[in-house]
C-alpha positions, -999 to 999 in steps of 0.1 A, spaced: 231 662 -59 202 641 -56 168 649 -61 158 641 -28 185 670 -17 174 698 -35 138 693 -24 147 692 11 170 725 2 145 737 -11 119 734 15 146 751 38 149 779 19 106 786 16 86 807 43 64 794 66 39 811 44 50 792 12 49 758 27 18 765 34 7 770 1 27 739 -13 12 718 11 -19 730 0 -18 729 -32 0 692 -27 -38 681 -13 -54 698 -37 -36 675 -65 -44 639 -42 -83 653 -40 -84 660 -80 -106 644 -102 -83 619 -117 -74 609 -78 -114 609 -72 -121 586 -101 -93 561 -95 -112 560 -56 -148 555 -70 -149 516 -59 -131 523 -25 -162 553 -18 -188 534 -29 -181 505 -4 -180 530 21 -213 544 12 -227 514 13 -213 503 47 -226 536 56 -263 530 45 -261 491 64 -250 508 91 -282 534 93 -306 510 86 -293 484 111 -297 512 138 -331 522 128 -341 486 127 -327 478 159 -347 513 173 -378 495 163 -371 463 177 -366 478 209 -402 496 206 -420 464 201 -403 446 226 -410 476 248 -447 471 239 -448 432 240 -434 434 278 -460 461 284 -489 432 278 -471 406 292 -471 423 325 -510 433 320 -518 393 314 -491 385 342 -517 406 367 -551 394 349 -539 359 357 -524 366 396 -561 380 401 -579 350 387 -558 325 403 -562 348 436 -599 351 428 -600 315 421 -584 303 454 -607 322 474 -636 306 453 -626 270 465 -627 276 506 -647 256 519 -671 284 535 -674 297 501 -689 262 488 -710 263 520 -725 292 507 -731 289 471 -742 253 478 -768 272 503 -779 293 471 -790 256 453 -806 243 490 -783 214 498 -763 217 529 -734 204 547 -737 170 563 -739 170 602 -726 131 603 -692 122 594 -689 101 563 -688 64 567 -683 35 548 -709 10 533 -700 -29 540 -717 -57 524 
């Protein structure tokens, strides 16, 4: 017989409760130190991508925050300048010139303009 027979004979023959225990004690001897050092490259990558990937989501967290606060003035500066342009507009009517240039004492003309020929 080979030796592929008499262990699958012999798992036959064990309890529930005994494979168990040799399953156990099979994943006890791939986690054992010898199996841990021979790993030590393979875990420390992953440790590392593990770190990348915390810092990359903290960075990106504050990202967001500073965009949050750079749209937060750019709508406050979009409003100051709708209000001046507003303000502005209003400004150039021409009853508002009427009356500022009433403030200084000059007045509008009652003539229409004309042109001066040589």
């Amino acid at each position: 017989m080979s030796n592929e027979e008499q262990n699958s004979q012999q798992q036959e023959a064990l309890t529930p409760a005994q494979r168990v225990r040799s399953d156990w004690r099979s994943l006890v001897e791939k986690v054992s130190y010898k199996a841990i050092v021979n790993n030590i490259p393979f875990l420390a990558f992953i440790a590392l991508l593990c770190v990348l990937y915390i810092s990359n989501s903290h960075r990106a967290i504050e990202m967001q925050r500073e965009m949050n606060a750079q749209n937060k003035i750019l709508r406050e500066l979009r409003w100051k300048y709708m209000d001046t342009k507003s303000q502005l507009m209003y400004v150039k009517t021409e009853t508002q010139v009427i009356k500022s240039a009433e403030k200084i004492g000059l007045k509008p003309s009652l003539l229409p303009a004309y042109k001066i020929k040589k």
